[in-house]
ZAPAFI-740701 format. One record per atom (N, C-alpha, C, CB): residue number from 0; atom name; x, y, z; residue in one letter. Coordinates in steps of 0.02 Angstrom, whole numbers. Glycine has a CB too. Layout:
N
<NUM 'CA' <X Y Z> 'A'>
...
! end
This chain:
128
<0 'N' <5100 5374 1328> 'X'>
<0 'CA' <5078 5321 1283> 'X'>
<0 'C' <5080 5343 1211> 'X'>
<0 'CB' <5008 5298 1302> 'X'>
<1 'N' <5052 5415 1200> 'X'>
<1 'CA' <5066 5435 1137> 'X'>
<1 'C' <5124 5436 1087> 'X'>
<1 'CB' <5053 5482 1141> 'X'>
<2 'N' <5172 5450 1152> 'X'>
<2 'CA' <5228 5451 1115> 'X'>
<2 'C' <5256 5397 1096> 'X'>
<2 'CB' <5268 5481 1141> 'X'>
<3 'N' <5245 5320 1130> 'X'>
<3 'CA' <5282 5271 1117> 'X'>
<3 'C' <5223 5207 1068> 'X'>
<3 'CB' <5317 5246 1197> 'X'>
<4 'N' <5189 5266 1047> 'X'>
<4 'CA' <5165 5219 993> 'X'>
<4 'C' <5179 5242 944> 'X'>
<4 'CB' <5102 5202 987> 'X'>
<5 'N' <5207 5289 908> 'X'>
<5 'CA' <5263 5297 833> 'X'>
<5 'C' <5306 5263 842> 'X'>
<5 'CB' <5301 5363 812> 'X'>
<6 'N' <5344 5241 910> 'X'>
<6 'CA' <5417 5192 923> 'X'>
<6 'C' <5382 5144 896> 'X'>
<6 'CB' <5455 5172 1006> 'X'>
<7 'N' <5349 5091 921> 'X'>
<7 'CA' <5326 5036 910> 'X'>
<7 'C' <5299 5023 836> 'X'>
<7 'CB' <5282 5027 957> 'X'>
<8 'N' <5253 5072 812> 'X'>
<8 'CA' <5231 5059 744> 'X'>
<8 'C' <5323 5074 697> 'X'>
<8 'CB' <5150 5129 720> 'X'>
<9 'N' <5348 5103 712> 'X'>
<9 'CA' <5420 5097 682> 'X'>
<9 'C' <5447 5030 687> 'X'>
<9 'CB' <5470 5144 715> 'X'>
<10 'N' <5457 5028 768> 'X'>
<10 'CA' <5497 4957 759> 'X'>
<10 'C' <5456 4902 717> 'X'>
<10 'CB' <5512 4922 836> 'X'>
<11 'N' <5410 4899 742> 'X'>
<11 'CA' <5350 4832 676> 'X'>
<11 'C' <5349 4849 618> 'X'>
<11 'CB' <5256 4824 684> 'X'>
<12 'N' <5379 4902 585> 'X'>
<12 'CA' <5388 4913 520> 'X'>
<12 'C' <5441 4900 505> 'X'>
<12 'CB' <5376 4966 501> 'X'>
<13 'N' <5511 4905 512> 'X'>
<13 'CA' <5566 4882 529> 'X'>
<13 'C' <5567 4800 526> 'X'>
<13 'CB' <5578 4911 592> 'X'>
<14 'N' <5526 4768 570> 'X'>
<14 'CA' <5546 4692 573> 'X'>
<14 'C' <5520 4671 496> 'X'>
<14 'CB' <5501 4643 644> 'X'>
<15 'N' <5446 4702 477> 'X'>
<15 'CA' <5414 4677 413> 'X'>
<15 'C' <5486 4696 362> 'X'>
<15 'CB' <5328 4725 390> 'X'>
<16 'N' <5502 4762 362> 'X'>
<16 'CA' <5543 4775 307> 'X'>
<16 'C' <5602 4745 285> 'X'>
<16 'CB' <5557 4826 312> 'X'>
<17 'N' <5644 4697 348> 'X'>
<17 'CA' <5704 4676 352> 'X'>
<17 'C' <5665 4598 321> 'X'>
<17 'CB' <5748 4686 435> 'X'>
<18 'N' <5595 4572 382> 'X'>
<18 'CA' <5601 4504 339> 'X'>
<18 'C' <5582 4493 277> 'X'>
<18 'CB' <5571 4458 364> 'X'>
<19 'N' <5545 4567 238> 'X'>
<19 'CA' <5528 4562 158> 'X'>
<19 'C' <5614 4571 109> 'X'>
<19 'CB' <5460 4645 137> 'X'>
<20 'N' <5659 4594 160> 'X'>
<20 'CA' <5734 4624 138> 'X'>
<20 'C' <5758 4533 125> 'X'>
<20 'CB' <5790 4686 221> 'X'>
<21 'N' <5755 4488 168> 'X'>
<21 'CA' <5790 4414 181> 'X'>
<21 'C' <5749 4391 138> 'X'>
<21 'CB' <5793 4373 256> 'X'>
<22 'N' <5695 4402 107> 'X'>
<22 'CA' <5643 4355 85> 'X'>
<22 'C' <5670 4346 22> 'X'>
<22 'CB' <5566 4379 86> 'X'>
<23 'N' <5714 4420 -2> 'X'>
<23 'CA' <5721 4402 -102> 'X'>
<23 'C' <5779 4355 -93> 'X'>
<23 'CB' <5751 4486 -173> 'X'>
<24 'N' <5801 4311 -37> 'X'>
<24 'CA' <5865 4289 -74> 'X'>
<24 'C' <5837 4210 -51> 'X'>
<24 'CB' <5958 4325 -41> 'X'>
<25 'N' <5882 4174 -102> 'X'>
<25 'CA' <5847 4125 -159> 'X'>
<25 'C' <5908 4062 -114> 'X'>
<25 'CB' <5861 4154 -277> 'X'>
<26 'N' <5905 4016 -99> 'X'>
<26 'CA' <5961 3964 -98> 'X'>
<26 'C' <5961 3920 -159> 'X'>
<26 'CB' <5957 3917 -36> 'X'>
<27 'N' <6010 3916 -210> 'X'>
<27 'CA' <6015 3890 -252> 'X'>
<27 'C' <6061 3842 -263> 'X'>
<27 'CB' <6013 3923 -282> 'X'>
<28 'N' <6104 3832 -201> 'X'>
<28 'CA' <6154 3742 -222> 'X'>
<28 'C' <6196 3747 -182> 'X'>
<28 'CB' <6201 3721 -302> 'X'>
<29 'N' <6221 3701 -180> 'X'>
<29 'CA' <6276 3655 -109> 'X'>
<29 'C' <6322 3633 -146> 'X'>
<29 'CB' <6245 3578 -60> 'X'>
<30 'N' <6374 3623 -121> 'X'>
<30 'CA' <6427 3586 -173> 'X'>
<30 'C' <6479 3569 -106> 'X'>
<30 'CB' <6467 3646 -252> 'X'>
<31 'N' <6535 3529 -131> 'X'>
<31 'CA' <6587 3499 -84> 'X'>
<31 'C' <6584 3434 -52> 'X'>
<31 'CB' <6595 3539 -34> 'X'>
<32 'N' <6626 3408 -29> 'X'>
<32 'CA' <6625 3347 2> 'X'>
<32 'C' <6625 3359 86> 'X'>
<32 'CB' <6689 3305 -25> 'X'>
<33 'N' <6641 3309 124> 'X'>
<33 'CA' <6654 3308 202> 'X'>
<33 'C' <6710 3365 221> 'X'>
<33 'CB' <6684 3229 226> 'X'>
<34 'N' <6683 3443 241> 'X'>
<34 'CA' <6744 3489 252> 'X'>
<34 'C' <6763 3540 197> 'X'>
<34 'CB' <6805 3447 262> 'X'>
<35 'N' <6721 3529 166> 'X'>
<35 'CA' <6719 3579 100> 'X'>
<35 'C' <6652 3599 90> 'X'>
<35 'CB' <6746 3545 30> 'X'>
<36 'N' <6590 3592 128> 'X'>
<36 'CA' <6519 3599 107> 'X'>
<36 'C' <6538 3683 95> 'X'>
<36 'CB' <6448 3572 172> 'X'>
<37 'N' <6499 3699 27> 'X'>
<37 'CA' <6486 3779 1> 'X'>
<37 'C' <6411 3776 18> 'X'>
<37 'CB' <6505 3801 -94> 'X'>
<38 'N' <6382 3854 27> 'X'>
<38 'CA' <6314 3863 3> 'X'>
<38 'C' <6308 3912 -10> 'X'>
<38 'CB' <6266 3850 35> 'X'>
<39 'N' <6260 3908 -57> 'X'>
<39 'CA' <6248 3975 -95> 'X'>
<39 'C' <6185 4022 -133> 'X'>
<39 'CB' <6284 3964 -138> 'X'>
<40 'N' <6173 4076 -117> 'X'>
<40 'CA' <6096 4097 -117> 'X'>
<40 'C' <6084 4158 -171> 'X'>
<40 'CB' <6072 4125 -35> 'X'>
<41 'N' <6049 4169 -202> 'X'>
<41 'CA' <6058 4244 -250> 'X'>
<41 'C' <5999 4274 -231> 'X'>
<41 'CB' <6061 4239 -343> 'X'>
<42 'N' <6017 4336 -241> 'X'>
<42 'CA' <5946 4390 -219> 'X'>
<42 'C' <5899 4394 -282> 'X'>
<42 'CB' <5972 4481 -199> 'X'>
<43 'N' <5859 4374 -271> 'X'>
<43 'CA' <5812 4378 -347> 'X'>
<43 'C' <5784 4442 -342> 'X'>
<43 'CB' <5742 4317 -359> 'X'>
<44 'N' <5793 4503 -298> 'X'>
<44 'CA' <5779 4562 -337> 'X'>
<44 'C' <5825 4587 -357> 'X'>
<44 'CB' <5749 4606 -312> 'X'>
<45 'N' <5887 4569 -355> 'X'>
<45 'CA' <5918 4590 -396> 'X'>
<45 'C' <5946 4593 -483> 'X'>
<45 'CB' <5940 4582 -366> 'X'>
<46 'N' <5935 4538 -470> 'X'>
<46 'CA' <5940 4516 -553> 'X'>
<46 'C' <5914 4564 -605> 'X'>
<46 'CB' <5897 4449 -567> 'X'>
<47 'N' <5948 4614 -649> 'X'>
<47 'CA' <5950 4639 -691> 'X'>
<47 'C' <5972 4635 -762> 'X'>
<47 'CB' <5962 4665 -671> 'X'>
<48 'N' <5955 4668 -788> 'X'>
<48 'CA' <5985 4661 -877> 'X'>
<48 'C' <6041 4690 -884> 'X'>
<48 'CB' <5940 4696 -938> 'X'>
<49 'N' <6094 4676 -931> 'X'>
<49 'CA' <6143 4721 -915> 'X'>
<49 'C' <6178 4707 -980> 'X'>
<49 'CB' <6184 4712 -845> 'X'>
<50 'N' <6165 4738 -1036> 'X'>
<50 'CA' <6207 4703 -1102> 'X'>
<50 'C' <6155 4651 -1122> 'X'>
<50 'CB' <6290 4662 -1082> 'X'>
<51 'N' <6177 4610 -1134> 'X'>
<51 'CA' <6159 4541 -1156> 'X'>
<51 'C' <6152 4474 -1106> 'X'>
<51 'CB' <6210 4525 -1203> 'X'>
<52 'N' <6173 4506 -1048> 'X'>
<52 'CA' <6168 4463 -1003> 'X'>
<52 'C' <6141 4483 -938> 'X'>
<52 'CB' <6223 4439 -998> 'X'>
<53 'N' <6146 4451 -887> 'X'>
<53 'CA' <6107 4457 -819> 'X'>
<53 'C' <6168 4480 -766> 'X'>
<53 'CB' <6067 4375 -794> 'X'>
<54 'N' <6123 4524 -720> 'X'>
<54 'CA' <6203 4527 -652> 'X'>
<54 'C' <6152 4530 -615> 'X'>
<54 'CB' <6277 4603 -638> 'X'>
<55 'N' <6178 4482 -554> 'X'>
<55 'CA' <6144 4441 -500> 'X'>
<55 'C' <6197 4461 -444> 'X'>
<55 'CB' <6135 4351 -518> 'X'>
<56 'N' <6171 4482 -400> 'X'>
<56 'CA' <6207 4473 -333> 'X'>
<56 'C' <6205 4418 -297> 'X'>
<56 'CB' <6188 4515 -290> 'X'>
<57 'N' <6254 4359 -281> 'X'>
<57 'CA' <6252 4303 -244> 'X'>
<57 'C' <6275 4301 -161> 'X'>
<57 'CB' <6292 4259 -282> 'X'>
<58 'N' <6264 4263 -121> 'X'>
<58 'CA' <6311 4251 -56> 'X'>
<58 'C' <6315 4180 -49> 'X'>
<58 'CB' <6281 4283 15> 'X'>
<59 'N' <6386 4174 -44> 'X'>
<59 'CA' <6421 4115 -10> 'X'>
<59 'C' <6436 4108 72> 'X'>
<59 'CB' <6486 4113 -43> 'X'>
<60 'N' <6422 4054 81> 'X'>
<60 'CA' <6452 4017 148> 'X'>
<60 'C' <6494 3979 144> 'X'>
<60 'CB' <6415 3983 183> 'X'>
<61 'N' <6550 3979 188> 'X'>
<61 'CA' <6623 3944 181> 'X'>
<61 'C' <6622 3926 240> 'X'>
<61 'CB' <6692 3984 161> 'X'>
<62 'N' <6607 3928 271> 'X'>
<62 'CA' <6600 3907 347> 'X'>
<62 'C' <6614 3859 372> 'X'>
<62 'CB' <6551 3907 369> 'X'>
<63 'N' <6594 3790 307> 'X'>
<63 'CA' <6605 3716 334> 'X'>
<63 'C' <6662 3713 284> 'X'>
<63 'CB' <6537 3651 328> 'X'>
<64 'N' <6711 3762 275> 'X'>
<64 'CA' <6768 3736 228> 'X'>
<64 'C' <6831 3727 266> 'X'>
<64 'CB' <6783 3786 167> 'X'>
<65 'N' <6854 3694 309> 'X'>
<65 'CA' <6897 3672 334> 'X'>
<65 'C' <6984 3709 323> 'X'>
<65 'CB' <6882 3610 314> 'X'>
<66 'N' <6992 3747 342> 'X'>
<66 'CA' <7056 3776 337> 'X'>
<66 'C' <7029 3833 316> 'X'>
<66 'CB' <7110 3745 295> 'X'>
<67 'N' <6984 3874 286> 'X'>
<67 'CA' <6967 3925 260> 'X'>
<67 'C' <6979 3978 316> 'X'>
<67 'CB' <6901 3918 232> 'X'>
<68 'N' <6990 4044 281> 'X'>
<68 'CA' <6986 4100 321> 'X'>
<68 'C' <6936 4138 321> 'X'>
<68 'CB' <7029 4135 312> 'X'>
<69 'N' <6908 4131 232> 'X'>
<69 'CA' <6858 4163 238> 'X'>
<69 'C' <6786 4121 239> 'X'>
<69 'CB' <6865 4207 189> 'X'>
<70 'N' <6744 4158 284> 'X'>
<70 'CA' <6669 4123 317> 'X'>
<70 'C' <6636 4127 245> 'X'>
<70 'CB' <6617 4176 390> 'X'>
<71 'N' <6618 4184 223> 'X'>
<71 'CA' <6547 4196 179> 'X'>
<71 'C' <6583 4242 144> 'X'>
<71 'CB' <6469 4224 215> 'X'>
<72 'N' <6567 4269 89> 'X'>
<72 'CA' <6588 4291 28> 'X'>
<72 'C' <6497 4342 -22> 'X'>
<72 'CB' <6626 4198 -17> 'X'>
<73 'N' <6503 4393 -28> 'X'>
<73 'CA' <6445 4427 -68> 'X'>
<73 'C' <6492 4428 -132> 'X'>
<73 'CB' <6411 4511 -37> 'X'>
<74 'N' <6452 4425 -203> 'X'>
<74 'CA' <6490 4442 -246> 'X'>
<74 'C' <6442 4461 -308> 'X'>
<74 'CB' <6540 4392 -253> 'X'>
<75 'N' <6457 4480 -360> 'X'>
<75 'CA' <6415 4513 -423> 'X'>
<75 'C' <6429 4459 -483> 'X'>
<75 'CB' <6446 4599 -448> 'X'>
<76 'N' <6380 4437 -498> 'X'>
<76 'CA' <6397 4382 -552> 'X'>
<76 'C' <6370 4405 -612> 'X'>
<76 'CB' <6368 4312 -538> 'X'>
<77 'N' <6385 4423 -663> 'X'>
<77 'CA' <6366 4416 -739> 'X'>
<77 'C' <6344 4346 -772> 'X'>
<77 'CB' <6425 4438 -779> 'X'>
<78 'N' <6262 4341 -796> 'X'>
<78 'CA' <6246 4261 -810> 'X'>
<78 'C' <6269 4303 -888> 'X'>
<78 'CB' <6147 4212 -790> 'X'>
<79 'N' <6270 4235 -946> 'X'>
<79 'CA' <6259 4257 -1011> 'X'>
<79 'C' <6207 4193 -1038> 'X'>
<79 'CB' <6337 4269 -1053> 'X'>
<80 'N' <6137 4196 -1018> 'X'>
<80 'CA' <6089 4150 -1020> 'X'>
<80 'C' <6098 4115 -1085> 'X'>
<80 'CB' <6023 4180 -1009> 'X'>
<81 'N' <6109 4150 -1152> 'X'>
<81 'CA' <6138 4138 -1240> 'X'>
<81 'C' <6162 4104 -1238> 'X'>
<81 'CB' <6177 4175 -1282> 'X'>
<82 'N' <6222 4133 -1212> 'X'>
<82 'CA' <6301 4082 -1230> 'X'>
<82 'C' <6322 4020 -1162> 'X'>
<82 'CB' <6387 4154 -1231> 'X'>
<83 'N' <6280 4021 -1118> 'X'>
<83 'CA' <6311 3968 -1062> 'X'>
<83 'C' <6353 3990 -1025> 'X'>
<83 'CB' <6343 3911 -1084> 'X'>
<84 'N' <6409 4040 -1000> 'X'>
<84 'CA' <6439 4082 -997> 'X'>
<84 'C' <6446 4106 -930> 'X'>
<84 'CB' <6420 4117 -1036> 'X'>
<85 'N' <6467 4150 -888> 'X'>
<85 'CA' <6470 4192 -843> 'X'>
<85 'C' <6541 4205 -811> 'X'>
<85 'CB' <6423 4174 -801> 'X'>
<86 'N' <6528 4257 -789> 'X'>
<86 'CA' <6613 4287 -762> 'X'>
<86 'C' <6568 4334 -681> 'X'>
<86 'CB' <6670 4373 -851> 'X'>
<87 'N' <6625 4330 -650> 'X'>
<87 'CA' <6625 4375 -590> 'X'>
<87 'C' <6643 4444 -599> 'X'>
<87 'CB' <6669 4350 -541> 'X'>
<88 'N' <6595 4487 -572> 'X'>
<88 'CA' <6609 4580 -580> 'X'>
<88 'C' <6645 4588 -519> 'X'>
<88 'CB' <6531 4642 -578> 'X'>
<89 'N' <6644 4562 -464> 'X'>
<89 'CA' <6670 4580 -402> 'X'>
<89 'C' <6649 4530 -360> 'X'>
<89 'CB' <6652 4646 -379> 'X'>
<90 'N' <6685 4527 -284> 'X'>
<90 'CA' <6689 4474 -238> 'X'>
<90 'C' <6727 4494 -169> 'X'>
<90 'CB' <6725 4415 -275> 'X'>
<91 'N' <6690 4511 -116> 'X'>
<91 'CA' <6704 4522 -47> 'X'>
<91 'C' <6705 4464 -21> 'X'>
<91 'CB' <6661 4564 -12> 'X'>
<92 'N' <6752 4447 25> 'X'>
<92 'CA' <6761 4382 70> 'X'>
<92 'C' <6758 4418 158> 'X'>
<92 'CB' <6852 4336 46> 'X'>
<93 'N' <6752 4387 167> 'X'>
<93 'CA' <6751 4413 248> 'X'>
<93 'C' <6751 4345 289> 'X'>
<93 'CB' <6674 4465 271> 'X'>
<94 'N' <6774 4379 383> 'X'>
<94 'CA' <6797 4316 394> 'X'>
<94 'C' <6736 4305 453> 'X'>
<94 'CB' <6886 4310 416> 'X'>
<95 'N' <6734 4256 499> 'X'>
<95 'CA' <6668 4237 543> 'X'>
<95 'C' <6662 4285 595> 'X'>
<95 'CB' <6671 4163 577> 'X'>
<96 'N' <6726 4345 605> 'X'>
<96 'CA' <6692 4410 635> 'X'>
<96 'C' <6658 4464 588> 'X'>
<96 'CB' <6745 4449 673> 'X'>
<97 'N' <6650 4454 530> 'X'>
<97 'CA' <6656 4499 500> 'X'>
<97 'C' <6703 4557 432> 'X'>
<97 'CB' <6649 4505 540> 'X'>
<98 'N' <6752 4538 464> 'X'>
<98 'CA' <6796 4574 446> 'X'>
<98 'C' <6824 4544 374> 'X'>
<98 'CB' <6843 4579 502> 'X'>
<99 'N' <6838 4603 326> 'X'>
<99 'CA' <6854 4574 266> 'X'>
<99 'C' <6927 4551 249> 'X'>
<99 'CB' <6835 4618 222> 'X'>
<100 'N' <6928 4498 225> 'X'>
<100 'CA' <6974 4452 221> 'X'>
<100 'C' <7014 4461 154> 'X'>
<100 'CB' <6943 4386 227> 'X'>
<101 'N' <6968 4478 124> 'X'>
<101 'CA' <6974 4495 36> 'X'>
<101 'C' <6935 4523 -22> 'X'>
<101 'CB' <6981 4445 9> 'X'>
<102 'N' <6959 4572 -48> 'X'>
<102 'CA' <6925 4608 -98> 'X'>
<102 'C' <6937 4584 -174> 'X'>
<102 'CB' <6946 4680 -89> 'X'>
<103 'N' <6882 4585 -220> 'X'>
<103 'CA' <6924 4553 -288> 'X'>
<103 'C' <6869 4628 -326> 'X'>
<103 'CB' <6904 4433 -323> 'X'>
<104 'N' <6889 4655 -362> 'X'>
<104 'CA' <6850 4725 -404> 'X'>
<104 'C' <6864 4701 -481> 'X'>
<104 'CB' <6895 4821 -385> 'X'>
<105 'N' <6914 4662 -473> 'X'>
<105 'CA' <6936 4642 -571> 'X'>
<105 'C' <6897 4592 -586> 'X'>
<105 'CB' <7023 4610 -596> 'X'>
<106 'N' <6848 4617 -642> 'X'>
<106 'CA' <6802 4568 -691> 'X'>
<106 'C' <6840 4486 -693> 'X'>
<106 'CB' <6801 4606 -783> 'X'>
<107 'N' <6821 4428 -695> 'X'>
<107 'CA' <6838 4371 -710> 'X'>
<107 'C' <6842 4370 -785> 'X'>
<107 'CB' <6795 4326 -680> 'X'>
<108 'N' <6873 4331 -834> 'X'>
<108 'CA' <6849 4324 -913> 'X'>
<108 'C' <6792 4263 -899> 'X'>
<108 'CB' <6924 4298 -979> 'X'>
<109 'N' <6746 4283 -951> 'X'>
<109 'CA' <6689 4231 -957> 'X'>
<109 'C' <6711 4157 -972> 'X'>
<109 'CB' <6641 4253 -1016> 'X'>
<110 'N' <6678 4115 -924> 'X'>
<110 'CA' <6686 4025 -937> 'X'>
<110 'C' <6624 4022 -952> 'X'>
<110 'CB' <6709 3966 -872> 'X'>
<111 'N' <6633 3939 -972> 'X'>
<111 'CA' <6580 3916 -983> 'X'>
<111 'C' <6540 3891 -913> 'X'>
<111 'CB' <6594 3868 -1031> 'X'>
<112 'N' <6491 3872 -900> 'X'>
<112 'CA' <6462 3847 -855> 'X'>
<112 'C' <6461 3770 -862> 'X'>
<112 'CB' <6404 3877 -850> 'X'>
<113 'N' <6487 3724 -828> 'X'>
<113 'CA' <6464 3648 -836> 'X'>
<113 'C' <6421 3637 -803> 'X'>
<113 'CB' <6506 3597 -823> 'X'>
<114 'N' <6405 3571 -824> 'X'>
<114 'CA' <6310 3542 -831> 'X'>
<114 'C' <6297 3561 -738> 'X'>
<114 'CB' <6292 3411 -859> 'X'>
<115 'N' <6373 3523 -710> 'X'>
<115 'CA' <6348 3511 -629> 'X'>
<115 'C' <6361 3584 -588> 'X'>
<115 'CB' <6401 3440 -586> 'X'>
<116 'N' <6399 3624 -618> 'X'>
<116 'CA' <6435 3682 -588> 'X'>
<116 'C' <6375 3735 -539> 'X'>
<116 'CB' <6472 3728 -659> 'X'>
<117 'N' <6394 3778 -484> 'X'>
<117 'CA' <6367 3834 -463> 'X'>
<117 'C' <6333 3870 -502> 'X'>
<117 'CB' <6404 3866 -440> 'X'>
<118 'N' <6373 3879 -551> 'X'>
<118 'CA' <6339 3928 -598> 'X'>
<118 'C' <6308 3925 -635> 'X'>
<118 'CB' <6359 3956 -623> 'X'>
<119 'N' <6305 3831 -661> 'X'>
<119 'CA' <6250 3812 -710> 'X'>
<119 'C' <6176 3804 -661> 'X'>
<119 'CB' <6275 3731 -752> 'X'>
<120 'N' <6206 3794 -596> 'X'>
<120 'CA' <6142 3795 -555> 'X'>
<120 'C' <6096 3862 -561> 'X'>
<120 'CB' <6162 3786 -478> 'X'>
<121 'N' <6120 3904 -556> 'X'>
<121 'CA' <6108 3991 -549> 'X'>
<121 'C' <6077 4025 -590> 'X'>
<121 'CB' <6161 4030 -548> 'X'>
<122 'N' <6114 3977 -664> 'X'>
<122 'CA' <6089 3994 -739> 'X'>
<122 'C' <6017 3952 -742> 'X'>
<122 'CB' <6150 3966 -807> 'X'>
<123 'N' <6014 3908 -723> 'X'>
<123 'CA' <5937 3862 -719> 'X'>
<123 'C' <5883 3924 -692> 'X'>
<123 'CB' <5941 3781 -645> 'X'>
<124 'N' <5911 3947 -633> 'X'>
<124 'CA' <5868 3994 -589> 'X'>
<124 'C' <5834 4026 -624> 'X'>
<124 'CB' <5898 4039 -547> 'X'>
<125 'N' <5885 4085 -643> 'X'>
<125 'CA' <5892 4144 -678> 'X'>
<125 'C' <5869 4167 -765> 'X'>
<125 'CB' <5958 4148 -668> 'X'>
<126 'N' <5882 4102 -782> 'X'>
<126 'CA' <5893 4117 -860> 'X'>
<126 'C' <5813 4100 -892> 'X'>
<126 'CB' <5965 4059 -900> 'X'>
<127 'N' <5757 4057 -844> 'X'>
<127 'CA' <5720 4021 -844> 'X'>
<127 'C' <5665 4063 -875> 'X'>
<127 'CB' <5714 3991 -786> 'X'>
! end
């Protein structure tokens, strides 16, 4: 009995730690029509300063995108809360086993964010 109560107080530490791990991430917007639904969530502990602007780790779901290969997508977003702004640092795609579908490592150039966009959603979040 002694011994299998360090297992157990491990494993119950473990479940707390993983659901405080799911807890920082944030769902912040939907977008698409019938066969295109996106969704998309950012980790709010991540969000850091970085320059003049913010880098946020996001995850996408592609799942309900109809012809898609790739399921869900993690990626590094740069907000620029100032200027309206943001560009992508990087972007993993992967497909509904898992397996990565696509790597992107090259910075995006900064856009603007429009009023209805993902990213103006994100910037509401974030920039607040």
């Amino acid at each position: 009995m002694t011994k299998t109560l360090p297992s157990i107080i491990a494993l119950v530490a473990s479940l707390f730690a993983s659901q405080a791990a799911a807890a920082s991430w944030s769902h912040f917007a939907d977008c698409g029509s019938a066969g295109q639904q996106r969704t998309y969530w950012y980790d709010t502990a991540s969000v850091r300063p970085s320059g003049g602007a913010k880098l946020v780790k996001i995850r996408g779901d592609y799942s309900q995108v109809a012809g898609s290969v790739a399921a869900r997508a993690e990626a590094l977003w740069s907000i620029d809360c100032s200027s309206g702004t943001f560009s992508e640092r990087s972007r993993t795609e992967r497909n509904a086993k898992g397996k990565i579908v696509a790597k992107y490592t090259r910075a995006t150039r900064a856009a603007e964010a429009s009023p209805a966009s993902v990213a103006r959603k994100l910037m509401d979040r974030v920039c607040s």
